[in-house]
C-alpha positions in Angstrom: 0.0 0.0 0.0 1.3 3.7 -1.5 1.2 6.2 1.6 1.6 9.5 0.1 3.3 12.2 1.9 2.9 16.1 0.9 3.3 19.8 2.3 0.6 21.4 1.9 2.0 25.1 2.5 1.1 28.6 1.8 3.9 30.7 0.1 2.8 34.6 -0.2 -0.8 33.6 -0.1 -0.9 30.7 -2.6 -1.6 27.3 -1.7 0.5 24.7 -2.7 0.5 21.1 -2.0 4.1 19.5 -2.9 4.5 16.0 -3.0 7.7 14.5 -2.8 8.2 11.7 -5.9 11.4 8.8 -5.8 14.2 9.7 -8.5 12.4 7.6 -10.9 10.3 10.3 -12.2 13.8 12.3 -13.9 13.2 8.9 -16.8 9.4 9.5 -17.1 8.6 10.9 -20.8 6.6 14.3 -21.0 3.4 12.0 -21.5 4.0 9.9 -18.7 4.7 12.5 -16.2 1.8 14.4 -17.9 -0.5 11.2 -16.5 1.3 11.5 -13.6 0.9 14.7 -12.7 -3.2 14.7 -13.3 -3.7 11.8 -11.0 -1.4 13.5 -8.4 -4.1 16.6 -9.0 -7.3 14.0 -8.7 -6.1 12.5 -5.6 -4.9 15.9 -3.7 -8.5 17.4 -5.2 -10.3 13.5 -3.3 -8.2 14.4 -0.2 -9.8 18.0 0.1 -6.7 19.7 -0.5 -6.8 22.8 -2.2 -3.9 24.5 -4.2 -1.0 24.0 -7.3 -0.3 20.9 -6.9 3.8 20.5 -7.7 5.3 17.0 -7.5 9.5 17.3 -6.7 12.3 14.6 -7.0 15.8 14.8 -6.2 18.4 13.8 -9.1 22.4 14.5 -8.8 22.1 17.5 -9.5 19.4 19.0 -6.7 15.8 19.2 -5.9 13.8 19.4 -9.3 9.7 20.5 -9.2 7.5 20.7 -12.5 4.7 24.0 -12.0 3.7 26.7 -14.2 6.6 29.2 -15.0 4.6 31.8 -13.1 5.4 30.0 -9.8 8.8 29.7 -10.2 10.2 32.5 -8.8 8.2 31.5 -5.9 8.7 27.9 -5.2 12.7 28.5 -6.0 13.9 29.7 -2.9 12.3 26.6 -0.9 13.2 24.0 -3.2 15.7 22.6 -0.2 14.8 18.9 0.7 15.4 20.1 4.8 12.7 22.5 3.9 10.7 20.2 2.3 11.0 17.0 4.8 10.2 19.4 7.5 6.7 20.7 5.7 5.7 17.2 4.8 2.1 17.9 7.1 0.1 15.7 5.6 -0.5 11.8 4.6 -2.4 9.4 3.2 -3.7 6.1 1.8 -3.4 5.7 -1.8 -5.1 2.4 -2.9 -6.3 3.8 -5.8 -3.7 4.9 -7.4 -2.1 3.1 -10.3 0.4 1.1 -9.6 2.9 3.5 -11.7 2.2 5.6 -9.2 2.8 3.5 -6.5 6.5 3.1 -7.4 6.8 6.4 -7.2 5.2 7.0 -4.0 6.3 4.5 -1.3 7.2 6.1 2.0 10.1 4.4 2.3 11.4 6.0 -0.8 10.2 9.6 0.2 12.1 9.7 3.0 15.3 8.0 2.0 15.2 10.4 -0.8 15.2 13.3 1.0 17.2 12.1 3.8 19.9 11.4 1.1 19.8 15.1 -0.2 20.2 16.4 3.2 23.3 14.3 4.6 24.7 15.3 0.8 24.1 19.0 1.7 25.5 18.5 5.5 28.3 16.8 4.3 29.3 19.5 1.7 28.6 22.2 4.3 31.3 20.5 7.4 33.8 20.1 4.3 33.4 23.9 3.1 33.9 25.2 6.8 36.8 26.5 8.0 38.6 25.7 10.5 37.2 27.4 13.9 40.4 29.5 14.8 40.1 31.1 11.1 38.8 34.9 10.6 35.9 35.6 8.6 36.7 36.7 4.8 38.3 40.2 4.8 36.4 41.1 1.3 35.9 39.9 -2.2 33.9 37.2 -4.2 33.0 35.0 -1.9 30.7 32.6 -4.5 27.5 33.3 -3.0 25.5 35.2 -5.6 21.7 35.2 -5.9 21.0 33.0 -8.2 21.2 34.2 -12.1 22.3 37.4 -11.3 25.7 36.2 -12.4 24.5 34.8 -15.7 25.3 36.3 -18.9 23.4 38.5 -21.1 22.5 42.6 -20.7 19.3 41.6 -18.6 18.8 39.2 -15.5 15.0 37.6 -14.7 12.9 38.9 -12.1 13.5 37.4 -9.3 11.2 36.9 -5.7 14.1 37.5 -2.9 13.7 38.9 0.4 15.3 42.9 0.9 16.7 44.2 3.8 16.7 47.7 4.6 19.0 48.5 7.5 20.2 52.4 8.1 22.2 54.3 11.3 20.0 56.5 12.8 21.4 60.2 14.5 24.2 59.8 12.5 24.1 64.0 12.4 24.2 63.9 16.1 27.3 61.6 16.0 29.1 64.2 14.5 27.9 67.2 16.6 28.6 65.1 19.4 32.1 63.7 18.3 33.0 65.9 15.7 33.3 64.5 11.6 36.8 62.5 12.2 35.7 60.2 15.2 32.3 60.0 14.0 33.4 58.5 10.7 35.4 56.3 12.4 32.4 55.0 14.0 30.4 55.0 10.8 33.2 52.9 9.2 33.4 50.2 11.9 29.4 50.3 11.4 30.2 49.4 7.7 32.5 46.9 8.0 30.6 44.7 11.0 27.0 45.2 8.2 29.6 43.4 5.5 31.1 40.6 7.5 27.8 39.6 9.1 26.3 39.4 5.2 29.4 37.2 4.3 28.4 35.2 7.5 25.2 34.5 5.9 24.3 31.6 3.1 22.9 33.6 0.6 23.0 37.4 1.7 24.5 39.6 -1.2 24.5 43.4 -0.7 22.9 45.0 -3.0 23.9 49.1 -2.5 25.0 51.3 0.1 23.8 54.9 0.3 25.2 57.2 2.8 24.3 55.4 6.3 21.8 52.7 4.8 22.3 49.2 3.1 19.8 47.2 1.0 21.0 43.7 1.5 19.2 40.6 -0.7 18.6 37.2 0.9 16.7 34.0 -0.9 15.0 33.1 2.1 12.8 35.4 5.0 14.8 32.8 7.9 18.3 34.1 6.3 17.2 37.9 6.4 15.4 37.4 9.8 18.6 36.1 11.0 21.0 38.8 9.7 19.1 41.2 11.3 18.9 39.6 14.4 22.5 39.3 14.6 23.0 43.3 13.6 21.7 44.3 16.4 22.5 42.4 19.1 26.4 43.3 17.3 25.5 46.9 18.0 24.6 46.6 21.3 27.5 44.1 22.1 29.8 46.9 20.5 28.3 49.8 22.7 29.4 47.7 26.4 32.6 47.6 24.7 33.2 51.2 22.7 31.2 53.3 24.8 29.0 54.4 22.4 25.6 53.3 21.5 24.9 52.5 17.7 21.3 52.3 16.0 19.7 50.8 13.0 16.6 50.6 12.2 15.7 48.0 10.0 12.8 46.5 7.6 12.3 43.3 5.6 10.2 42.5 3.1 10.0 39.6 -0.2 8.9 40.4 -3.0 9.2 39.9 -7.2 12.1 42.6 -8.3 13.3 43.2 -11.8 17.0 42.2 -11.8 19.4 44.3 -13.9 22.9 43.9 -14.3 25.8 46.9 -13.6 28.4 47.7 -15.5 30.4 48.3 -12.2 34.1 46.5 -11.4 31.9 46.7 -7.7 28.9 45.7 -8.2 27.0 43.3 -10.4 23.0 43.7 -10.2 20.5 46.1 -9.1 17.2 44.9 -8.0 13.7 47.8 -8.5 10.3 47.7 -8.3 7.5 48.5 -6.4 8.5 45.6 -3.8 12.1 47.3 -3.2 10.1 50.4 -2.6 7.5 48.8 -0.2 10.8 47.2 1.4 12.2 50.5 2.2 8.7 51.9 3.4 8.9 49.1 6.0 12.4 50.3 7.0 10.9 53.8 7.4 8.2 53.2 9.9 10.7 51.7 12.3 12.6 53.0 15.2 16.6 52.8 15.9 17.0 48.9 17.5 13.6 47.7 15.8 13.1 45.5 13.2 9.9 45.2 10.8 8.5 43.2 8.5 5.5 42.3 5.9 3.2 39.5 7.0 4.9 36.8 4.5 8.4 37.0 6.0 6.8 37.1 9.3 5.4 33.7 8.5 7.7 32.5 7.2 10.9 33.0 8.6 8.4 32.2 11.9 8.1 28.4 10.8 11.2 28.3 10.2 13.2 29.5 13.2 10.4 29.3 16.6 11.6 26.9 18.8 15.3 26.5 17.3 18.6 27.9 19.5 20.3 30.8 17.6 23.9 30.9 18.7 24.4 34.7 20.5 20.7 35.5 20.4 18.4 35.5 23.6 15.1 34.3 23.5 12.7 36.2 20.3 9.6 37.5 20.5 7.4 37.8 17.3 4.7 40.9 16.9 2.2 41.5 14.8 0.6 45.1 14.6 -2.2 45.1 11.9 -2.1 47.4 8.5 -0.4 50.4 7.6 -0.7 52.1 4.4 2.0 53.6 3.0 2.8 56.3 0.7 3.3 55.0 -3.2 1.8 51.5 -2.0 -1.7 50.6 -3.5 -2.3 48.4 -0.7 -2.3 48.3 3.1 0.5 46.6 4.4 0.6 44.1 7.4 3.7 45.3 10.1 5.1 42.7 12.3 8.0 42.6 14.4 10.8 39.9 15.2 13.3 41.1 18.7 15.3 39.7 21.5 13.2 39.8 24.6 14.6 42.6 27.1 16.2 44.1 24.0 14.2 44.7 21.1 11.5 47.5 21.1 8.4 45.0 20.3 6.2 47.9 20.3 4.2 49.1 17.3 5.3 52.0 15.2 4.1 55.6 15.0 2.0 57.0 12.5 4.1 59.1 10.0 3.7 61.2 6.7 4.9 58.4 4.9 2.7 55.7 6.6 -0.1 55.3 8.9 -2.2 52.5 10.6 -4.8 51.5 8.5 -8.3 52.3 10.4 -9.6 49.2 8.4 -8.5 46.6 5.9 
């Protein structure tokens, strides 16, 4: 007896019901996996389970899915078989089901397929560290780019990646306070802790730097979440140390962006659109020491990271604070907050000229 084993997940609002298939299915013809693919959608539909349904497999190569094109640039950046072997919420019975599609639904199979993928990934992650006594990168290519924005050709596909905004607040007063040389100084050590923290990360690539601010892309909420996590409780670990109290204020937010490449020795891509825009909004309506977000990373990087120990960071909290609508965005926004408790602000944020709380949505 089949037992089939699927995530039924919600990814920025769209249901999706992913069900795991054994390597076999790379050798199935278009016509085969065509038949395939409508009885995966009959039995999901029998089982009450709404949503694209989106059968993966893993080859030698990766995890590899078969969807529409329009949901690629969503289902990409959780195409991990850890992600998907810890989603896999739902099971059932297949008796039905033809006994091609038995073979490629065992249990057994499932999981040894995904288990397989994972102690691959493991075992190229131990051999890729260094060794504990060795300093973080001091700069340069570092292999980590999003993906395609290091492709060829004089445009890059849109893309659905998570922004970070993160910008020093009373950076003015710094300088009245300090005067322009030692306030620089502290603006440069600012800098350079923001970069090594995004090298610390797994798929973090900075985008641009204006002034005091950085917009920093990550291809998953968790990765962002975490960056900005560890930011702050840097800058507070730097202020028992220097003396002097540093603040960002910072604002996440994932989104489809239209990738374009740069003609810059420094830089290779720019991201735009009305997501990096709404990113940046987010940014604006917090405080120095507060980080925001928009309801999907919330989510997100929520099931992802509740319950799990991360190294240096104290117990978090996660707020949600209703709608706000912002200036330039068609839409009210949901505002939520992620903190250490005893650190973090965790309180909503003010109404602005930019941004407001929405009275009802």
């Amino acid at each position: 007896m089949a037992v089939v084993k699927v995530a039924h997940i919600k990814i920025q609002g769209v249901p999706f019901v992913l069900v795991p298939l054994s390597p076999n299915a790379a050798k199935l013809s278009a016509e085969e996996f065509g038949a395939i693919h409508q009885q995966l959608m009959q039995f999901c539909r029998s089982a009450n389970l709404g949503g694209e349904v989106i059968p993966i497999w893993n080859t030698s190569g990766g995890l590899r899915f078969r969807s529409d094109p329009r949901f690629h640039g969503v289902l990409n950046p959780i195409m991990k078989a850890p992600t998907i072997e810890k989603n896999l919420n739902k099971e059932f019975d297949a008796n039905s089901l033809s006994p091609a599609l038995n073979t490629l639904l065992t249990g057994a199979s499932l999981t040894a397929v995904l288990r397989e993928e994972i102690d691959a990934a493991e075992a190229r992650s131990q051999a890729a560290k260094p060794p504990a006594s060795a300093p973080p990168p001091s700069g340069g290519a570092d292999g980590r780019s999003m993906p395609g924005f290091s492709s060829g050709g004089t445009r890059y596909p849109n893309r659905v990646v998570t922004m970070v905004f993160t910008d020093l607040v009373h950076s003015t007063k710094l300088k009245q306070k300090f005067g322009d040389a030692y306030a620089m100084e502290l603006v440069t050590k600012h800098h350079a802790l923001v970069r090594r923290l995004i090298r610390g990360t797994s798929t973090g690539e900075e985008v641009s730097t204006q002034g005091d601010a950085f917009f920093v892309a990550f291809a998953t909420p968790s990765d962002a979440v975490i960056f900005a996590l560890s930011l702050q409780r840097y800058l507070r670990d730097t202020s028992e140390t220097d003396g002097e109290r540093l603040y960002d204020r910072i604002g996440i937010h994932t989104g489809e962006v239209v990738a374009e490449r740069v003609a810059r020795p420094d830089k290779q891509f720019d991201l735009n659109g009305i997501q990096v825009d709404t990113a940046a909004r987010i940014q604006s309506l917090a405080t120095g020491d507060q980080i925001l977000m928009s309801r999907f990373v919330y989510d997100n990087a929520k099931q992802m990271l509740e319950g799990q120990e991360i190294p240096g960071l104290d117990e978090i909290s996660w707020k949600r604070y209703g709608y706000y609508e912002m200036k330039g965005v068609a839409e009210p926004i949901e505002i939520c907050e992620v903190g250490e408790q005893g650190y973090a602000i965790l309180k909503p944020p003010a109404d602005s000229e930019k941004a407001k709380r929405a009275r009802s949505a």
